[in-house]
N, CA, C and O atoms as CSV, one atom per row, in Angstrom:
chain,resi,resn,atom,element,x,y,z
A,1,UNK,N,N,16.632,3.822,3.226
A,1,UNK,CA,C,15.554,3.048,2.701
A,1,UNK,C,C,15.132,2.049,3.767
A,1,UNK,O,O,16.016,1.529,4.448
A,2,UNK,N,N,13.979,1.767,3.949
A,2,UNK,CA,C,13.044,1.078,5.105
A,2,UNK,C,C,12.438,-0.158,3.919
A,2,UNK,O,O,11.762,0.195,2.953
A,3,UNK,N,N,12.843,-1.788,4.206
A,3,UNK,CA,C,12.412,-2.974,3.974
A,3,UNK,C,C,11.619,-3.303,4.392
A,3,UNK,O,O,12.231,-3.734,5.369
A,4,UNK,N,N,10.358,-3.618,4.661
A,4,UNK,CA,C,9.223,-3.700,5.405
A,4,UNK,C,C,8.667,-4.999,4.763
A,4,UNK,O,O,8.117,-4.983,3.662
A,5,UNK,N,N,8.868,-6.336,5.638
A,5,UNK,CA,C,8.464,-7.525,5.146
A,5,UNK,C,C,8.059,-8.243,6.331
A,5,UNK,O,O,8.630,-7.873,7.356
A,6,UNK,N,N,7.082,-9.327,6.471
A,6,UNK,CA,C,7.071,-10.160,7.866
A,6,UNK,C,C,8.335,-11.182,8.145
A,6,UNK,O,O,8.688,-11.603,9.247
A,7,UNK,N,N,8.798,-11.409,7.139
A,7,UNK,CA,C,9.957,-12.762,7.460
A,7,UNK,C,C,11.193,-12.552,6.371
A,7,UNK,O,O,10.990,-12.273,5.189
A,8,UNK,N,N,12.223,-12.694,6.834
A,8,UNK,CA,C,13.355,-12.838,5.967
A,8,UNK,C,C,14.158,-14.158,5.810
A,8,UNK,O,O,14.807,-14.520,6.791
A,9,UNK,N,N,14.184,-14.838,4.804
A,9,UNK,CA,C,15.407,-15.695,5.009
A,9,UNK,C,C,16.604,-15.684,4.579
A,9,UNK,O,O,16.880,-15.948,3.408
A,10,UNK,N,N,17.632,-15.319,5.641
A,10,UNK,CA,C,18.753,-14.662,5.672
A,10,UNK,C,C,19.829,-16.246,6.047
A,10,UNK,O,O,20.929,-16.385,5.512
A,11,UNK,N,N,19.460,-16.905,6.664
A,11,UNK,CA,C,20.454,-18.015,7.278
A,11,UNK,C,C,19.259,-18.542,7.692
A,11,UNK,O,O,18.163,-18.084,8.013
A,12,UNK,N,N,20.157,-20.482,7.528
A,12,UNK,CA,C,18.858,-21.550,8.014
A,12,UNK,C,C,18.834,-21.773,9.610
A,12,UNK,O,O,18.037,-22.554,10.130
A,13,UNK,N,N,19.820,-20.986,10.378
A,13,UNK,CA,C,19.728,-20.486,11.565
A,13,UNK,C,C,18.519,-19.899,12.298
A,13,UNK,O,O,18.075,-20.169,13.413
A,14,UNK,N,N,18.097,-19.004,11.354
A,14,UNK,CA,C,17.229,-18.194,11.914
A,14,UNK,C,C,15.925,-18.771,11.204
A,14,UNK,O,O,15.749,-18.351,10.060
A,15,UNK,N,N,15.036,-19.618,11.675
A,15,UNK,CA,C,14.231,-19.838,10.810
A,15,UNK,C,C,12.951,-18.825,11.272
A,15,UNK,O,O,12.384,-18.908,12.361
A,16,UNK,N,N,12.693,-18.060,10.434
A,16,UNK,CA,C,12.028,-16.427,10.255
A,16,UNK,C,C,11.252,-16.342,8.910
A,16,UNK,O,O,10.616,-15.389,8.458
A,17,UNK,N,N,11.484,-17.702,8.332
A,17,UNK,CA,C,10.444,-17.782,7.113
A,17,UNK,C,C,9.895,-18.967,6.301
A,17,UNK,O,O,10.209,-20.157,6.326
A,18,UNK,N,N,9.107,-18.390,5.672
A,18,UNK,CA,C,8.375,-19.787,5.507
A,18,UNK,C,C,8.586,-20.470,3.875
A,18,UNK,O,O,8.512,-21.628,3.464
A,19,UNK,N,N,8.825,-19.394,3.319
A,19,UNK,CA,C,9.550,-19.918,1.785
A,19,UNK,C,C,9.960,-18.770,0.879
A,19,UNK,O,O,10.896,-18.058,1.241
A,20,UNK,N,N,9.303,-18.519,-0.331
A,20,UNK,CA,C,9.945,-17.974,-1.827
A,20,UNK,C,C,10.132,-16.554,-1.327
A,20,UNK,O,O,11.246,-16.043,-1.432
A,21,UNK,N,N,8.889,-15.721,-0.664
A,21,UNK,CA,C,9.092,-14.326,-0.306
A,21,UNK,C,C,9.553,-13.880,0.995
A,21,UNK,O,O,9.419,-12.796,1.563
A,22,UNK,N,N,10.347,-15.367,1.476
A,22,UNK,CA,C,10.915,-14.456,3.156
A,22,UNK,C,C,12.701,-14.769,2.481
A,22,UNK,O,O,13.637,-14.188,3.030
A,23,UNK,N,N,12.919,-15.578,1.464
A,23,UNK,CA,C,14.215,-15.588,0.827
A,23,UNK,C,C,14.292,-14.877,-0.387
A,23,UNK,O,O,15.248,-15.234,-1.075
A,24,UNK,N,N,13.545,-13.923,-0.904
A,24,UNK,CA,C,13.720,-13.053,-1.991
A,24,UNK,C,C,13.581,-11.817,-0.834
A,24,UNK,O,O,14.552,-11.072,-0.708
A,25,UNK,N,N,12.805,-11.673,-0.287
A,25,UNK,CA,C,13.309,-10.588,0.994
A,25,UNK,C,C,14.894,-10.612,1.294
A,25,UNK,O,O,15.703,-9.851,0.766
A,26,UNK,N,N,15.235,-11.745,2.352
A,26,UNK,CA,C,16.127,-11.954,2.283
A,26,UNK,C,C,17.273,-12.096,1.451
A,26,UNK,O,O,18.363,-12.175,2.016
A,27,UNK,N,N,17.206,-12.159,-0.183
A,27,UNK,CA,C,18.074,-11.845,-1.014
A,27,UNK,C,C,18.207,-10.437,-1.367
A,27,UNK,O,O,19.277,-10.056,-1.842
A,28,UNK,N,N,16.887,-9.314,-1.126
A,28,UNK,CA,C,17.125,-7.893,-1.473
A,28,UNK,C,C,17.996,-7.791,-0.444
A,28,UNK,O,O,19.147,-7.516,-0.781
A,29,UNK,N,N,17.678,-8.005,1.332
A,29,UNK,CA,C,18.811,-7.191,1.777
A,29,UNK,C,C,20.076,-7.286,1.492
A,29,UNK,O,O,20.744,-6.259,1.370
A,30,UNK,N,N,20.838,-8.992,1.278
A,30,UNK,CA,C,21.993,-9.004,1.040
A,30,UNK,C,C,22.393,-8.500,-0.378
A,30,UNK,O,O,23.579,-8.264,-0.609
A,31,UNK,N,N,21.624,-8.360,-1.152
A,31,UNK,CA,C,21.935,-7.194,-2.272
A,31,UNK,C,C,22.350,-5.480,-1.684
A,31,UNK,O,O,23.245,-4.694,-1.994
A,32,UNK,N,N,21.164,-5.417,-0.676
A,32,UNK,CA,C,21.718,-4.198,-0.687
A,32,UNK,C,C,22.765,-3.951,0.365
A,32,UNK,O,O,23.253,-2.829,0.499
A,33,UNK,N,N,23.090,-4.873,1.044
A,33,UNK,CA,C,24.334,-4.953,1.924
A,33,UNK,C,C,25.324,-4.780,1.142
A,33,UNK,O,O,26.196,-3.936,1.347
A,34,UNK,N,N,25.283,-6.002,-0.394
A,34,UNK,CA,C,26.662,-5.954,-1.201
A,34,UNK,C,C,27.174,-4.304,-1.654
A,34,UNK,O,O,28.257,-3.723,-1.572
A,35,UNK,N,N,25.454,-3.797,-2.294
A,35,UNK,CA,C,25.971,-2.666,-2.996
A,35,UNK,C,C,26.030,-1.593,-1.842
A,35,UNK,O,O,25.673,-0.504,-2.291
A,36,UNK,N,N,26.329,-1.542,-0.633
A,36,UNK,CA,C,26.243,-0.550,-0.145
A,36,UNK,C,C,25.419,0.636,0.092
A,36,UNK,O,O,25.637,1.809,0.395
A,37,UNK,N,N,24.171,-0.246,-0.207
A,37,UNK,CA,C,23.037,0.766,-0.048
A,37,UNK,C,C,22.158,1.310,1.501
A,37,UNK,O,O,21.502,0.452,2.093
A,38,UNK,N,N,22.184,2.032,1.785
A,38,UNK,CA,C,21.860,2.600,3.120
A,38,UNK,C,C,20.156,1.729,3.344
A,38,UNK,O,O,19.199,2.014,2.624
A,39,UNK,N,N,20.107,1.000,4.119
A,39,UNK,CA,C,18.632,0.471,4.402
A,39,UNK,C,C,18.823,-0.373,5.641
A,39,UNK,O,O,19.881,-0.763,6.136
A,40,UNK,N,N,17.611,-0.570,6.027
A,40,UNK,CA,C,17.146,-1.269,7.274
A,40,UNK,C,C,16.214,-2.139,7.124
A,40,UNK,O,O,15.118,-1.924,6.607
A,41,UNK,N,N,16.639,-3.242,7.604
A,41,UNK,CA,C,15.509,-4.423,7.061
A,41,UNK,C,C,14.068,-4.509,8.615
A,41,UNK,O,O,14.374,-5.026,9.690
A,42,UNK,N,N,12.770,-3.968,8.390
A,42,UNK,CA,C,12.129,-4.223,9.482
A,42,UNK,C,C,11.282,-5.415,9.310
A,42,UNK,O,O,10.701,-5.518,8.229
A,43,UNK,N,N,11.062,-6.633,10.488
A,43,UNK,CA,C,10.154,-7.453,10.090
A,43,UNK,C,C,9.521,-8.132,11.757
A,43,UNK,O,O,9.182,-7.689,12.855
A,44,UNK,N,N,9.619,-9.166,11.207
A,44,UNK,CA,C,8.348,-9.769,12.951
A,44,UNK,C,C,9.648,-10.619,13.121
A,44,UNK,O,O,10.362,-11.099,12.241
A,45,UNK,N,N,9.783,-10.688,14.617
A,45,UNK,CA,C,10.696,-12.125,15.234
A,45,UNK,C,C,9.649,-13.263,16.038
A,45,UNK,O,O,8.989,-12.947,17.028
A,46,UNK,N,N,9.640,-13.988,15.711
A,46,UNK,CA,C,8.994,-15.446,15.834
A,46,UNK,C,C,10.261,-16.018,16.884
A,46,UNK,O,O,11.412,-16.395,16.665
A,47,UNK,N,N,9.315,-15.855,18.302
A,47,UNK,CA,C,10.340,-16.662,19.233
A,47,UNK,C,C,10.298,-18.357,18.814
A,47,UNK,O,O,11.301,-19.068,18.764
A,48,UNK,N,N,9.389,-18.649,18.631
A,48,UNK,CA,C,9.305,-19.974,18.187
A,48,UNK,C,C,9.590,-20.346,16.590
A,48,UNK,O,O,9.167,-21.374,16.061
A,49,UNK,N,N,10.362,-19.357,15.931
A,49,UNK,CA,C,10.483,-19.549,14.195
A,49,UNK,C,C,8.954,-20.315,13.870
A,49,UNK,O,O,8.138,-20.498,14.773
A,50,UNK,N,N,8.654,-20.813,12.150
A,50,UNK,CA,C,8.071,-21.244,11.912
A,50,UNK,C,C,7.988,-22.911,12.146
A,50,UNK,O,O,9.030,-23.561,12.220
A,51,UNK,N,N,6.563,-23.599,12.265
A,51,UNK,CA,C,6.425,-24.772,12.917
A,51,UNK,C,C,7.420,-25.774,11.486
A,51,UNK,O,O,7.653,-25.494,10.310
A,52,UNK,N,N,7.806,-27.082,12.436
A,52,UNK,CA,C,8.255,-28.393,11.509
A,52,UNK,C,C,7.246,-29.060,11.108
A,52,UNK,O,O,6.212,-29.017,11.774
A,53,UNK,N,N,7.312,-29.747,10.051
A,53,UNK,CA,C,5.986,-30.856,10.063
A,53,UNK,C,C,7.127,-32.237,9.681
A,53,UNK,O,O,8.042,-32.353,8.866
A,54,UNK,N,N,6.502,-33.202,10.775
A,54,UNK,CA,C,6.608,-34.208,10.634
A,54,UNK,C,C,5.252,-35.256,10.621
A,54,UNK,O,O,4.146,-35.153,11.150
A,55,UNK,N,N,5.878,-36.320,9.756
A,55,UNK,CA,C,4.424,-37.675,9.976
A,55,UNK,C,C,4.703,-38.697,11.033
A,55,UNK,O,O,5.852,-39.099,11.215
A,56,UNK,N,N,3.975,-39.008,11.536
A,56,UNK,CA,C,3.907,-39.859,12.878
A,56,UNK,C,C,3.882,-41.584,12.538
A,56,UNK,O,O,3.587,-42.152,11.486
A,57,UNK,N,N,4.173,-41.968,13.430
A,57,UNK,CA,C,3.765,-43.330,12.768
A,57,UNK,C,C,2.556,-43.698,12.201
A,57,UNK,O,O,2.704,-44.292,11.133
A,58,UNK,N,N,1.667,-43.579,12.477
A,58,UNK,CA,C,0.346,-43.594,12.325
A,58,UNK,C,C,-0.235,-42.626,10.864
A,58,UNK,O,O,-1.296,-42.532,10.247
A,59,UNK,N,N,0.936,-42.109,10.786
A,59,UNK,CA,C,0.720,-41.388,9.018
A,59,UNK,C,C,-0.050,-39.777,9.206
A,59,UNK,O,O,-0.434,-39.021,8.314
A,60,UNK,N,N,-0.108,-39.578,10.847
A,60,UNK,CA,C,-0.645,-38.274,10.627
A,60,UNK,C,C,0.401,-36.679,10.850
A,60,UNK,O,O,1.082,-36.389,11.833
A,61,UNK,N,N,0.269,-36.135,9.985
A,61,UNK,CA,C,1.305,-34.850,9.793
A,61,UNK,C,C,1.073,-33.986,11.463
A,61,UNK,O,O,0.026,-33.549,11.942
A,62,UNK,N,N,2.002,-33.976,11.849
A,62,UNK,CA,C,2.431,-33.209,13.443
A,62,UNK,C,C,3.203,-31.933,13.072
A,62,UNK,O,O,3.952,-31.802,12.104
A,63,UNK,N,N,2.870,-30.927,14.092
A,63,UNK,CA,C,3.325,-29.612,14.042
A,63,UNK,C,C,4.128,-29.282,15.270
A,63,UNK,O,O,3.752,-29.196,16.438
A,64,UNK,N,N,5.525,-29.088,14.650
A,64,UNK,CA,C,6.422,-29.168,15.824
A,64,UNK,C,C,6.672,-27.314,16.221
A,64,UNK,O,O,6.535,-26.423,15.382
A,65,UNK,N,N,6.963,-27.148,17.334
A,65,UNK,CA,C,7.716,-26.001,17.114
A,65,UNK,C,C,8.755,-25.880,18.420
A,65,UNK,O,O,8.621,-26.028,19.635
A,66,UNK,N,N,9.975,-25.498,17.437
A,66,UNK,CA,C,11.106,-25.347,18.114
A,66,UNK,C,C,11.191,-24.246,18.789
A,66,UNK,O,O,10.693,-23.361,18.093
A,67,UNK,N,N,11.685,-23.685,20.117
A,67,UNK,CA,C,12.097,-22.436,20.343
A,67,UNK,C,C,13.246,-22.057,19.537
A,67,UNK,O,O,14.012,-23.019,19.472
A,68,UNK,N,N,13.714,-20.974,18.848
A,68,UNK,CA,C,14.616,-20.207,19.071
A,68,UNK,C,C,15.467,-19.303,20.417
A,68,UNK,O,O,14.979,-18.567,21.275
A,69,UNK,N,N,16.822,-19.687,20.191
A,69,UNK,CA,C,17.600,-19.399,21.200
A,69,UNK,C,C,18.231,-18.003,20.695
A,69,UNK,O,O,19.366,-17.929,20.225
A,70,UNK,N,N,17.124,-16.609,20.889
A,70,UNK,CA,C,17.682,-15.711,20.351
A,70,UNK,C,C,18.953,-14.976,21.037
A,70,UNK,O,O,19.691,-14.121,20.549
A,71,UNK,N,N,18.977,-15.542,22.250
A,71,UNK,CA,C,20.189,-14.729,22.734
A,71,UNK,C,C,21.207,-15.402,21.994
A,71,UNK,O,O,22.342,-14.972,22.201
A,72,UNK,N,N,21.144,-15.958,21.516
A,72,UNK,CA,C,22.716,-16.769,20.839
A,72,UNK,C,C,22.644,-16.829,19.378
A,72,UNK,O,O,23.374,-17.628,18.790
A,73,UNK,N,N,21.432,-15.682,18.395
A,73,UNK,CA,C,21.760,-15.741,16.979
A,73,UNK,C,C,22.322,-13.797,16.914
A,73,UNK,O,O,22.273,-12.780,17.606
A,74,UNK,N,N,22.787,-14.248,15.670
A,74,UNK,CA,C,23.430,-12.521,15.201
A,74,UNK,C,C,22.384,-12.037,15.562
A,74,UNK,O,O,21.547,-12.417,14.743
A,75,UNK,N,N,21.711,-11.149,16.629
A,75,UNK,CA,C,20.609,-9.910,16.604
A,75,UNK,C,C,20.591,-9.480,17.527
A,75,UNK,O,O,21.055,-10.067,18.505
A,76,UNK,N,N,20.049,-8.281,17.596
A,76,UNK,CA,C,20.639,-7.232,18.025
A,76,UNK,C,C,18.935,-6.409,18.406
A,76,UNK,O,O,17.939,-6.537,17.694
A,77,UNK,N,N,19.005,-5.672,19.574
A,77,UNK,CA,C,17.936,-5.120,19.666
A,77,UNK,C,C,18.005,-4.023,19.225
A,77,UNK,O,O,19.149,-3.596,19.069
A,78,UNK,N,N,16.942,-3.187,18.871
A,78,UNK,CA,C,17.054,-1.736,18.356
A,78,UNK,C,C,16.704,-0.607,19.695
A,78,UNK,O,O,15.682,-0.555,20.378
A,79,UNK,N,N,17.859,0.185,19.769
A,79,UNK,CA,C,17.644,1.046,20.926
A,79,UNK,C,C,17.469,2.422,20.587
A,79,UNK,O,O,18.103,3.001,19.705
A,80,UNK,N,N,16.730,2.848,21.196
A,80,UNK,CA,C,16.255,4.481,20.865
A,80,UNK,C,C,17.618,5.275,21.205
A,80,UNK,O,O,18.624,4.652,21.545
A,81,UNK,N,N,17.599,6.844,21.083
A,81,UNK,CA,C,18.636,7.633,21.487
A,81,UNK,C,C,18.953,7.726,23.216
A,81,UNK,O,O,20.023,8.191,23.609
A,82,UNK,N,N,18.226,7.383,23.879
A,82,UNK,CA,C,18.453,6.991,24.931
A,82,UNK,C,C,18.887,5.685,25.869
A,82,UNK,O,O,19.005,5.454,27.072
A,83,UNK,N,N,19.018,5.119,24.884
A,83,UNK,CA,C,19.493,3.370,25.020
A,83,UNK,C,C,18.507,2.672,25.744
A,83,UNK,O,O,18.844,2.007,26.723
A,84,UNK,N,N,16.998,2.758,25.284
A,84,UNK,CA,C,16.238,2.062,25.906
A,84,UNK,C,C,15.552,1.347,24.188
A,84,UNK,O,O,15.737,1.744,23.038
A,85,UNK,N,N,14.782,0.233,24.710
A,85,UNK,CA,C,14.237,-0.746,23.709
A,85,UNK,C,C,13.480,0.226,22.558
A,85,UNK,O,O,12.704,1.092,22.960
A,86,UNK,N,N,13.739,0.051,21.044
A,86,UNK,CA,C,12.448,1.152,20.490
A,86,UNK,C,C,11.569,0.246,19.899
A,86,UNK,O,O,11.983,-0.678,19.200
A,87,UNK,N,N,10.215,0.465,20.158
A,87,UNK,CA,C,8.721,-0.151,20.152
A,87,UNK,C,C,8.039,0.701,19.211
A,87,UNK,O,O,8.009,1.882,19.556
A,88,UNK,N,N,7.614,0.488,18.371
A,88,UNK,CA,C,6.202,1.095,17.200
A,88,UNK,C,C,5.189,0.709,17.759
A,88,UNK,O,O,5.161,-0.435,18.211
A,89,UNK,N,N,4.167,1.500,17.866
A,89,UNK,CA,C,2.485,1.000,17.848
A,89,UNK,C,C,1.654,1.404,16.802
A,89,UNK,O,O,1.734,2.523,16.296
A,90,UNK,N,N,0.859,0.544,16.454
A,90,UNK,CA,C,0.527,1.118,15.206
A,90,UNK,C,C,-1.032,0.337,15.646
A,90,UNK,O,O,-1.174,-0.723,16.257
A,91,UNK,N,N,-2.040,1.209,15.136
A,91,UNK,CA,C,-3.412,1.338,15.346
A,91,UNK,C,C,-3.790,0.050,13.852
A,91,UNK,O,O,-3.442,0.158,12.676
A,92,UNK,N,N,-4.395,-0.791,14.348
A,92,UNK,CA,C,-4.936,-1.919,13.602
A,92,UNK,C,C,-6.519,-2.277,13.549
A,92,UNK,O,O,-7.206,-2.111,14.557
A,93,UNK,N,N,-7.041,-2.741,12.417
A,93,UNK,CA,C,-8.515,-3.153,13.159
A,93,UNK,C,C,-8.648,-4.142,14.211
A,93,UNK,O,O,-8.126,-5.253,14.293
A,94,UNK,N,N,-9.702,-3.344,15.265
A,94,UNK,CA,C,-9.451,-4.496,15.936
A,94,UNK,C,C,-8.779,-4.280,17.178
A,94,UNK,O,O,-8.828,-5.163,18.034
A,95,UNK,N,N,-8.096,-3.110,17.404
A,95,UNK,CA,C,-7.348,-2.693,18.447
A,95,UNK,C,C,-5.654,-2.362,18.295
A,95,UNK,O,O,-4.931,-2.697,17.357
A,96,UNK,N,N,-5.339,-1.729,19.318
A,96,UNK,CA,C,-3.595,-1.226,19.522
A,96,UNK,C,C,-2.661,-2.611,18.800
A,96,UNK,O,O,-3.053,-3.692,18.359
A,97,UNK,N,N,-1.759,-2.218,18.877
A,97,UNK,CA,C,-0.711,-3.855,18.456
A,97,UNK,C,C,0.948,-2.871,19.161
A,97,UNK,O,O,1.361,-1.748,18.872
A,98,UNK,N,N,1.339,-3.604,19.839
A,98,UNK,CA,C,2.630,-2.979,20.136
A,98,UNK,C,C,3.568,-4.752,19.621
A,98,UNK,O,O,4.794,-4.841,19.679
């Protein structure tokens, strides 16, 4: 079975989402982790996770964004049968998207 969502929230580590449907995502997979169900969770990685908002002195709301340090969270790249990177392209309006 193929999960097909933009964001999961799996751990506040990885910040990969933005609220109710990237942690009900994130609650199907660890459901189906518990029950042992054969699936793959696919979604978008946000080198920069989603932005912070903070207020400034001045009272105006600021948009922070942190990098993520993905070499140092649980993930893992996906490698084809040849142990090279595997990439989808998929035809969008508007042009290619790799």
């Amino acid at each position: 079975m193929a999960y097909l969502c933009t964001e999961y929230g799996v751990h506040h580590t990885l910040p990969f989402y933005a609220g109710g449907l990237g942690v009900l995502a994130g609650d199907h997979a660890k459901a189906a982790s518990d029950l042992g169900v054969p699936m793959v969770a696919i979604g978008l990685l946000y080198r920069l996770g989603y932005f912070h908002q903070e207020v400034d002195p001045e009272g105006a709301q600021q948009h922070l964004y942190r990098p993520v340090e993905v070499a140092r969270r649980a993930l893992r790249r996906v490698l084809d049968r040849t142990g090279h990177p595997w990439w989808y392209r998929w035809n969008c309006p508007g042009g290619w998207w790799t």
